[in-house]
C-alpha positions as CSV (number, residue, x, y, z in Angstrom):
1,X,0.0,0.0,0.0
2,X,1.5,3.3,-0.8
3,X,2.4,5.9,2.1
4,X,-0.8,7.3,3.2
5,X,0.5,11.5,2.8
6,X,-3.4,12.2,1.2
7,X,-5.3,13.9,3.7
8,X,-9.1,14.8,3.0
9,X,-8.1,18.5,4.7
10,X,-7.0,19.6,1.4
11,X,-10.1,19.2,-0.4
12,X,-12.7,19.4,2.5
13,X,-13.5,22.8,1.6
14,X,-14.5,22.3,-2.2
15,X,-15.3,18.5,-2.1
16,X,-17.6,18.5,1.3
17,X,-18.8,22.2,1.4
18,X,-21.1,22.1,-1.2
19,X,-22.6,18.5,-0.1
20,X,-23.1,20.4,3.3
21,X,-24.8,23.0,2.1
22,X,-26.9,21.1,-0.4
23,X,-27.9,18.7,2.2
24,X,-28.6,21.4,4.5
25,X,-31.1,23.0,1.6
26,X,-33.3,19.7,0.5
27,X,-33.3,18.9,4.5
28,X,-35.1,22.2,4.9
29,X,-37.9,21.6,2.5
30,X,-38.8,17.9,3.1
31,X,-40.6,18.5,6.4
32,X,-43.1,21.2,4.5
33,X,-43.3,19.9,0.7
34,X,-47.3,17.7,1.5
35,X,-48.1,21.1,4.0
36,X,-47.8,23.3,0.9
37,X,-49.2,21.3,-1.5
38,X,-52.5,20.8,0.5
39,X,-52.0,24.8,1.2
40,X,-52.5,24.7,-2.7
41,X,-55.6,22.9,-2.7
42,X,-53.9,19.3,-3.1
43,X,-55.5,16.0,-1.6
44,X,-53.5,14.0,1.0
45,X,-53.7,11.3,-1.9
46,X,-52.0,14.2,-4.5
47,X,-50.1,15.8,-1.7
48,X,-48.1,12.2,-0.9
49,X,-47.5,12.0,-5.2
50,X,-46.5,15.4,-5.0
51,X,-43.6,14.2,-2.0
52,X,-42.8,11.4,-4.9
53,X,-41.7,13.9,-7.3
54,X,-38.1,14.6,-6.2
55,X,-37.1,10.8,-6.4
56,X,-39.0,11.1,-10.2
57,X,-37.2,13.7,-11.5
58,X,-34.4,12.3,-10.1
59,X,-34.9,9.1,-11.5
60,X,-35.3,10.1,-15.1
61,X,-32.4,12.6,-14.5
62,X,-29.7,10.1,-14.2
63,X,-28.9,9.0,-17.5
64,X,-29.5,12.6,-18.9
65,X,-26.9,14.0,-15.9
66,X,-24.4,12.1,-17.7
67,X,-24.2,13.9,-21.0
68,X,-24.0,17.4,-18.8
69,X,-21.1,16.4,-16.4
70,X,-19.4,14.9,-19.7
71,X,-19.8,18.4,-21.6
72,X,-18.8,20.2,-19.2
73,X,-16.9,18.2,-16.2
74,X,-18.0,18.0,-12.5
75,X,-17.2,21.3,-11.5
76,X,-19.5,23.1,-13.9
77,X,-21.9,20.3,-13.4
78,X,-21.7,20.8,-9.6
79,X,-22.5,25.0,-10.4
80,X,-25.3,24.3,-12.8
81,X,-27.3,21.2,-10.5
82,X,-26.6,24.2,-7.5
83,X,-28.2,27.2,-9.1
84,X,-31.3,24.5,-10.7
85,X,-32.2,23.8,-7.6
86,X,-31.8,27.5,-6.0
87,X,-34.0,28.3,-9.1
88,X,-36.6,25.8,-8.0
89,X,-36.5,26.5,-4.7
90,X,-37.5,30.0,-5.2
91,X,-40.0,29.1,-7.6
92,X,-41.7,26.5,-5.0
93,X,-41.6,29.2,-2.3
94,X,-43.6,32.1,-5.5
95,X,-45.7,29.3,-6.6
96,X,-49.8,30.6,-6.3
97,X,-51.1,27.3,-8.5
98,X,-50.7,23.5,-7.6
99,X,-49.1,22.2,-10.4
100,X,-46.5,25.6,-10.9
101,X,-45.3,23.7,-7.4
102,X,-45.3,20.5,-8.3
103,X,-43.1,20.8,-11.6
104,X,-40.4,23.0,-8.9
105,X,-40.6,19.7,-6.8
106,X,-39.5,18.0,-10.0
107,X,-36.7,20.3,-10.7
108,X,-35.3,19.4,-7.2
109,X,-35.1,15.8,-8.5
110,X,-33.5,16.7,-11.3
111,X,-31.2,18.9,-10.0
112,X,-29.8,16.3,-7.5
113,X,-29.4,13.9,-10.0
114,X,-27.0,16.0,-11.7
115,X,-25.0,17.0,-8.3
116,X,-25.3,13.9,-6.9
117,X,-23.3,12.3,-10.3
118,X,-20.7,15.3,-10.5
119,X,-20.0,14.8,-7.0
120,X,-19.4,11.2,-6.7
121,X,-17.5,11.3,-10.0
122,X,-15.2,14.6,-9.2
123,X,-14.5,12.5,-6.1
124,X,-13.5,9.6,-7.7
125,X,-10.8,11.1,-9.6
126,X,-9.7,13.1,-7.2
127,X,-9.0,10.9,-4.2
128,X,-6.4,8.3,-4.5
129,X,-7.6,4.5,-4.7
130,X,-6.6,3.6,-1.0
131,X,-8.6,6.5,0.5
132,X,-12.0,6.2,-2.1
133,X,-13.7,4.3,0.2
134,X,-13.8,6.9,3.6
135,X,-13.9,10.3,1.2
136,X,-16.8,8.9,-0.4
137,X,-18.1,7.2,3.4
138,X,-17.5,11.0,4.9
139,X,-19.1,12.2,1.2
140,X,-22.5,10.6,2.2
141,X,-21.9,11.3,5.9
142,X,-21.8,14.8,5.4
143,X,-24.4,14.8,3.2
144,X,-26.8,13.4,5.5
145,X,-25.4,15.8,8.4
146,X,-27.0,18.6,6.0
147,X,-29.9,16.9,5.6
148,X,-30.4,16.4,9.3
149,X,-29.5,20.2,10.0
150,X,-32.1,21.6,7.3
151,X,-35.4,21.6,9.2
152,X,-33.8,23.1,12.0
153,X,-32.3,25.8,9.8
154,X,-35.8,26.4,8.1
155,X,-37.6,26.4,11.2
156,X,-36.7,29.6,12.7
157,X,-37.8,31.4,9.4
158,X,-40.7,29.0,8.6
159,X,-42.0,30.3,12.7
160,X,-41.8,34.2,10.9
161,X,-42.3,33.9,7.5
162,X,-44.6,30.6,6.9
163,X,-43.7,27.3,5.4
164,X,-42.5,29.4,2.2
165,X,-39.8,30.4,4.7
166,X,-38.4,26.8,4.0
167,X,-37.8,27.1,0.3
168,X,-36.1,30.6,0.8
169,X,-33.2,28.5,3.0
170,X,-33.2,26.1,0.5
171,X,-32.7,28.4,-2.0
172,X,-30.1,30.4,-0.4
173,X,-27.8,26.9,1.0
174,X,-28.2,25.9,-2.7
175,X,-26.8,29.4,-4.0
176,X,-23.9,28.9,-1.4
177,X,-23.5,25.6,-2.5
178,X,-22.9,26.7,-6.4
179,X,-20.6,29.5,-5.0
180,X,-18.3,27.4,-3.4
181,X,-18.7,24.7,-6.2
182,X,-16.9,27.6,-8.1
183,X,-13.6,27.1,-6.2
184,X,-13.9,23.5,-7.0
185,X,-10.2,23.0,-9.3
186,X,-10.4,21.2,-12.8
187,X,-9.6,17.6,-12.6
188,X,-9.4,17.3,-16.9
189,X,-10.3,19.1,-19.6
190,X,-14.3,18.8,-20.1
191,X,-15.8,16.8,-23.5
192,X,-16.8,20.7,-25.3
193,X,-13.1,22.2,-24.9
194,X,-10.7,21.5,-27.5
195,X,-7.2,20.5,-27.0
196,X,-4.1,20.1,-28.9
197,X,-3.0,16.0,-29.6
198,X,-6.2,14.6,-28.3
199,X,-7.2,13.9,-25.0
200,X,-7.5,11.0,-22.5
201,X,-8.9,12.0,-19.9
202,X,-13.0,10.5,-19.1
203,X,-15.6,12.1,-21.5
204,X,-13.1,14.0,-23.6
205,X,-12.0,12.4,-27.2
206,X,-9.7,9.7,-26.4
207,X,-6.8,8.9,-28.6
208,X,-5.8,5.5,-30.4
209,X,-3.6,2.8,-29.0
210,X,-0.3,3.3,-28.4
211,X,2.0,2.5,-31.0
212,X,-0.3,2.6,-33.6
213,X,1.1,5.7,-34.9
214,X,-2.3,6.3,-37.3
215,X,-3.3,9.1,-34.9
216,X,-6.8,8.2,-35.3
217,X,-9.4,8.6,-32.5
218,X,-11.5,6.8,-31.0
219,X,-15.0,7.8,-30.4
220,X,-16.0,8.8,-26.8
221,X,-18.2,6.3,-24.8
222,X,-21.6,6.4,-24.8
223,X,-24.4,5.3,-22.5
224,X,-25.2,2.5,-24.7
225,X,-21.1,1.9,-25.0
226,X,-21.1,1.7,-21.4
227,X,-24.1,-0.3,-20.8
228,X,-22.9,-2.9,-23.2
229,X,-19.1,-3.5,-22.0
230,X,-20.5,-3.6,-18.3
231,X,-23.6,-5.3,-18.6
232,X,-22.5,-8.2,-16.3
233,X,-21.6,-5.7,-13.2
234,X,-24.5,-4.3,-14.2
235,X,-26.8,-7.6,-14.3
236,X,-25.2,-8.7,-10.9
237,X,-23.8,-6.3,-8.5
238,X,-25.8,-3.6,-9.7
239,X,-29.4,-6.0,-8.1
240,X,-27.2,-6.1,-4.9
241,X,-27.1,-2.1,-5.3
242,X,-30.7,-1.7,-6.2
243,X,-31.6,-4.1,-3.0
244,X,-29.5,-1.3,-0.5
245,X,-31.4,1.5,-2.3
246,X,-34.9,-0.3,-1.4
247,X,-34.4,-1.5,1.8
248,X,-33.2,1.8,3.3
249,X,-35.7,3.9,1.9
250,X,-38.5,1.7,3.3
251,X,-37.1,1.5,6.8
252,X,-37.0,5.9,6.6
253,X,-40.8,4.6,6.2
254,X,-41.4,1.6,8.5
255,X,-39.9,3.2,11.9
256,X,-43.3,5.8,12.1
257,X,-45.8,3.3,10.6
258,X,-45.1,0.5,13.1
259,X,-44.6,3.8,16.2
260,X,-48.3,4.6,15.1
261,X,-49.3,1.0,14.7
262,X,-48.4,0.5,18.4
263,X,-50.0,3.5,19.9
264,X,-47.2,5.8,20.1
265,X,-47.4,9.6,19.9
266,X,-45.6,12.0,17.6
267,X,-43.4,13.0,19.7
268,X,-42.1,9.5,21.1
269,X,-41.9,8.6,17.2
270,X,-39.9,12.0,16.0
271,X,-37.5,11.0,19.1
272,X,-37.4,7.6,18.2
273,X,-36.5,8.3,14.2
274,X,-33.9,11.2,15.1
275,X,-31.7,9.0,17.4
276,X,-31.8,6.4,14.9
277,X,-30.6,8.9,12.2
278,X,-27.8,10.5,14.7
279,X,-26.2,7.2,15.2
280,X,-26.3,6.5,11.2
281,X,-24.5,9.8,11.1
282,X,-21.8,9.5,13.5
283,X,-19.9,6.1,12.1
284,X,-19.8,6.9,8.1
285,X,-15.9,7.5,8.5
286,X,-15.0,4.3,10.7
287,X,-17.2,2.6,8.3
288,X,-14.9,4.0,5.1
289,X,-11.6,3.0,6.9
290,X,-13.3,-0.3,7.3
291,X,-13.4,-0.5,3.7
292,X,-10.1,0.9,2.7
293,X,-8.4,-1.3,5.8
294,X,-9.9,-4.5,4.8
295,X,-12.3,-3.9,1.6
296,X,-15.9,-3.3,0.5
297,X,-17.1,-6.9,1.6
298,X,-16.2,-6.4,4.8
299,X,-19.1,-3.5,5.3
300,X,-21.2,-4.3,2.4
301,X,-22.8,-7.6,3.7
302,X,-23.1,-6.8,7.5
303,X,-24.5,-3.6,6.7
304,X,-27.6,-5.6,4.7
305,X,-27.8,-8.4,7.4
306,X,-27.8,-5.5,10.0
307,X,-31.2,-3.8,8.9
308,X,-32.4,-6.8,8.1
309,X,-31.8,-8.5,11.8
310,X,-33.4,-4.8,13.0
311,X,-36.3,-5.4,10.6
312,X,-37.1,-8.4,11.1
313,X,-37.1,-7.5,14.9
314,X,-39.4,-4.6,14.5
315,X,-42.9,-6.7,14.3
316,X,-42.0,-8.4,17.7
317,X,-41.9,-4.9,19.8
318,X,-44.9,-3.1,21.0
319,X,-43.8,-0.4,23.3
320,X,-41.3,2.3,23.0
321,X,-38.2,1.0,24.0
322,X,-38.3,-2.1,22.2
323,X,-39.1,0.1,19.0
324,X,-35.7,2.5,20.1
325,X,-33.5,-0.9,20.6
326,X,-34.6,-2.0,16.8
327,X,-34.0,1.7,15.5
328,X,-30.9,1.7,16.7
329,X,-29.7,-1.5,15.1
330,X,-31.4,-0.4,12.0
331,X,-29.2,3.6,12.2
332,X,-26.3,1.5,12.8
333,X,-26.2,-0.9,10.0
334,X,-27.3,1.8,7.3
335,X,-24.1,3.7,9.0
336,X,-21.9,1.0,8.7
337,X,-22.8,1.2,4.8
338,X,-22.4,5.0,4.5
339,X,-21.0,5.6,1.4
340,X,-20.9,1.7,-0.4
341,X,-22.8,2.4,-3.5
342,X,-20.8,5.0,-4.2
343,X,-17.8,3.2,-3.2
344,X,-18.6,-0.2,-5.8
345,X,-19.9,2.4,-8.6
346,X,-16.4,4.4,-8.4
347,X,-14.6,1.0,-8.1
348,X,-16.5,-0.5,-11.1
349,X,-16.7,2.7,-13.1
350,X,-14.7,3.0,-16.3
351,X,-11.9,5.8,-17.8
352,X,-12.7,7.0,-20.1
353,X,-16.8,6.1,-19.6
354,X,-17.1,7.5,-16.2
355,X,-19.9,9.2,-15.7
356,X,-21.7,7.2,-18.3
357,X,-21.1,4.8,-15.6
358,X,-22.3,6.3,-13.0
359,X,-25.0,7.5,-14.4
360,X,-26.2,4.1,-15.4
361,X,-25.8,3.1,-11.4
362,X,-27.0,6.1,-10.0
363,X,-30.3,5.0,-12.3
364,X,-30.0,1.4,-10.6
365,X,-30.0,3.0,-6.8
366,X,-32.8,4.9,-7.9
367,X,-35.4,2.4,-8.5
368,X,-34.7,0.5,-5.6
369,X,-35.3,3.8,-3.9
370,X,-38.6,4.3,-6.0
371,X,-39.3,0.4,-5.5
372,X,-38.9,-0.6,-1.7
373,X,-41.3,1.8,-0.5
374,X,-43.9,0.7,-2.9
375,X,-43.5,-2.6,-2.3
376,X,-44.0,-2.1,1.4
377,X,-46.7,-0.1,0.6
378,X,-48.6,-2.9,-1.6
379,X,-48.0,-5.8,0.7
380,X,-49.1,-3.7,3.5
381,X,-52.3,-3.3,1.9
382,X,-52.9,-6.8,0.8
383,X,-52.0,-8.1,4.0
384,X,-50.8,-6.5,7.0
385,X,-47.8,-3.8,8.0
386,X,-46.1,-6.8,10.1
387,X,-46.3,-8.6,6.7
388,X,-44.6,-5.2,4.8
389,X,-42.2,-5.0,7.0
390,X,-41.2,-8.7,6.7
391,X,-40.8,-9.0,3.3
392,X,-38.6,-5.7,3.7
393,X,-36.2,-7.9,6.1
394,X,-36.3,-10.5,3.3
395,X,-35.1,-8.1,0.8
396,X,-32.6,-7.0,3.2
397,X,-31.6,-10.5,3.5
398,X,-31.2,-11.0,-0.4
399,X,-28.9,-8.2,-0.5
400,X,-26.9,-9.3,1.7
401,X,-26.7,-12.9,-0.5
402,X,-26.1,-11.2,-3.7
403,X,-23.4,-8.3,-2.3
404,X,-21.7,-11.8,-0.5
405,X,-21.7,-13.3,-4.1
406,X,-20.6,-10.2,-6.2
407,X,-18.5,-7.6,-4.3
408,X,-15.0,-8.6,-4.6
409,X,-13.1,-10.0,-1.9
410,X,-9.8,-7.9,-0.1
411,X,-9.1,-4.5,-1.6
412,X,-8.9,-3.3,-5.0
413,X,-5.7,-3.9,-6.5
414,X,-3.4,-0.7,-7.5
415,X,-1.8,-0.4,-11.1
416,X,-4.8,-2.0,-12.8
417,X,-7.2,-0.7,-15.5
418,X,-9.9,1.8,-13.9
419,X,-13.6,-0.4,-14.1
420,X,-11.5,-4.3,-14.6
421,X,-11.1,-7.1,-12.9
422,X,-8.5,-9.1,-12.2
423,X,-10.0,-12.1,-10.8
424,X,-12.7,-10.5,-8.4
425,X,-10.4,-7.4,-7.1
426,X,-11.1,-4.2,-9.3
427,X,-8.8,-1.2,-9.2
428,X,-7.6,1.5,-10.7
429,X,-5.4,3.0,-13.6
430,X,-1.9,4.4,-11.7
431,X,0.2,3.2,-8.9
432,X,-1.9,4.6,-6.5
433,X,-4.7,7.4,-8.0
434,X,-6.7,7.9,-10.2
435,X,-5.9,9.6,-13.9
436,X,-6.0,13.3,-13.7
């Protein structure tokens, strides 16, 4: 392992502020999205589709982020997603009509599918392979700090301004987020800027072999390119990735649905859900040394079979401090795996092809986000939320199987091509970082 003289201090500033801040600004607004839309004259029915929007424009963003952070590389990415989603913050917080609202809910969704992609890729080159694992750990840590922090931020103003106050901190923390994205240096030259002898570097024109001497170029991956050469990460470790996505987004569901189901109050409930998000919040960077130290398996599985013991657990309480104990377990095992689907995608993720790459995975997180909610919803309603819940654990369970059978064993090997395998170890191109 080479000498360990990177230190995440030197790019705190431009990798980690604008997370923070952008955290900070969709953390304000979640609490009061269904209030305003039933302010607008929504249904609780249309109110609840209206919440949905943000993971839908997010989930038909993906793909399309990639062609934007190709164009023009992360950092202008990162300033364009920031001043989207300052633009449809303010326009939520103007809106007089229902569905003016609705499409700015949409624009959020968009607009972090494009920072969420620029980020995780700008990261990935920047960070050298034997640290990936706890800058991208302490990437979604600190994201979900801001996230945390929002309602309180929008509270104070939301208490003298109403729940439009909410949107106007979301729309400032995202216009401080695109400010500081600014400083953010150039890893490579982006795909629309010309330069002299070719290029190399991911999403810019490649150039042929070596020793060919025809000085011909190659033509710069695609989505479909990308798709096609990594189907088979795609067809397997991406279900393990699209299993995470669903079981953590149901159990942000399942902790106040079974606290109601047993006859507890909101405030035993809000309790209840905050310690078990503190705790997933305070072990994301033990959790990336983990993976650095001793590799991605080593967090991957036990952070699946964790929620899925808690889970599973969560029908058999029916008082408060049984329903703490199960919360707990379930904060700590989503902690444990702070950071692990953006870990594999970077590990996986081609150069050039990057973030083609990542687009395609963000895509796969995504519908496991859209889908384990819904299925808990469905079975809940065709049987019972004790049922919901339990096939929840099962899909924990599955993950857990198929992120044992794909995720390769030890750490990624140094000197190898970026998105290869050598038997089941993947690394990266260069000694010991990624290309510039």
């Amino acid at each position: 392992m080479p000498a360990e003289s990177f230190s995440l201090k030197t790019i705190a500033v431009p990798a980690f502020g604008p997370t923070l801040l952008y955290g900070l600004a969709t953390g304000a607004i979640l609490p009061v999205i269904a209030l305003t839309a039933r302010d607008l004259g929504a249904s609780v029915a249309v109110a609840a589709l209206v919440i949905t929007l943000t993971g839908i424009g997010s989930l038909l963003t993906n793909v399309p982020a990639t062609v934007l952070t190709t164009r023009f590389g992360e950092k202008w990415a990162l300033v364009i997603a920031a001043l989207w989603c300052s633009a449809a913050m303010a326009t939520a917080a103007l809106a007089p009509v229902l569905w003016l609202f609705a499409l700015a809910v949409f624009m959020v969704g968009m607009a972090g599918s494009v920072f969420g992609l620029a980020r995780q890729s700008y990261l990935t080159e920047a960070v050298p392979l034997y640290y990936r694992a706890r800058a991208l750990s302490t990437l979604g840590g600190v994201n979900r700090i801001g996230v945390f922090a929002g309602p309180f931020a929008a509270a104070g103003v939301i208490h003298f301004a109403g729940t439009s106050g909410a949107y106007w901190v979301g729309a400032g923390a995202a216009l401080l987020a695109a400010a500081i994205s600014l400083k953010v240096p150039e890893l490579r030259v982006p795909a629309g800027v010309g330069r002299a002898g070719g290029g190399g570097g991911p999403g810019g024109p490649a150039s042929s072999s070596a020793g060919t001497g025809s000085g011909a170029v190659l033509p710069a991956p695609t989505v479909r390119s990308v798709l096609r050469s990594h189907g088979r990460v795609f067809r397997t470790l991406g279900l393990g990735i699209l299993l995470i996505a669903a079981v953590r987004a149901s159990r942000q569901a399942v902790i106040p649905l079974w606290a109601q189901h047993i006859g507890l109050d909101p405030t035993q409930t809000a309790l209840i859900y905050g310690l078990s998000g503190a705790i997933d919040m305070l072990i994301f960077y033990p959790a990336g040394k983990a993976m650095d130290a001793w590799g991605r398996r080593w967090v991957a599985v036990p952070c699946m079979l964790i929620m899925a013991a808690g889970l599973g657990l969560m029908p058999l309480t029916g008082d408060s401090t049984g329903l703490l104990l199960v919360s707990l377990l379930i904060g700590f095992g989503n902690g444990i795996g702070s950071g692990i689907v953006m870990t594999l995608g970077a590990d996986f993720s081609p150069s050039p092809g990057r973030p083609q790459f990542l687009g395609i995975w963000r895509l796969l997180a995504d519908s496991g986000t859209m889908a384990g909610p819904a299925l808990l919803s469905a079975v809940t309603a065709l049987a019972s939320l004790s049922a919901g819940i339990g096939v929840t654990a099962v899909l924990g369970l599955l993950g857990a199987v198929a992120l044992w059978r794909w995720v390769p064993k030890g750490k990624p090997v140094y000197g190898q091509a970026a998105g290869t395998q050598t038997g089941t170890r993947p690394g990266v191109t260069g000694p010991d970082r990624p290309p510039a």
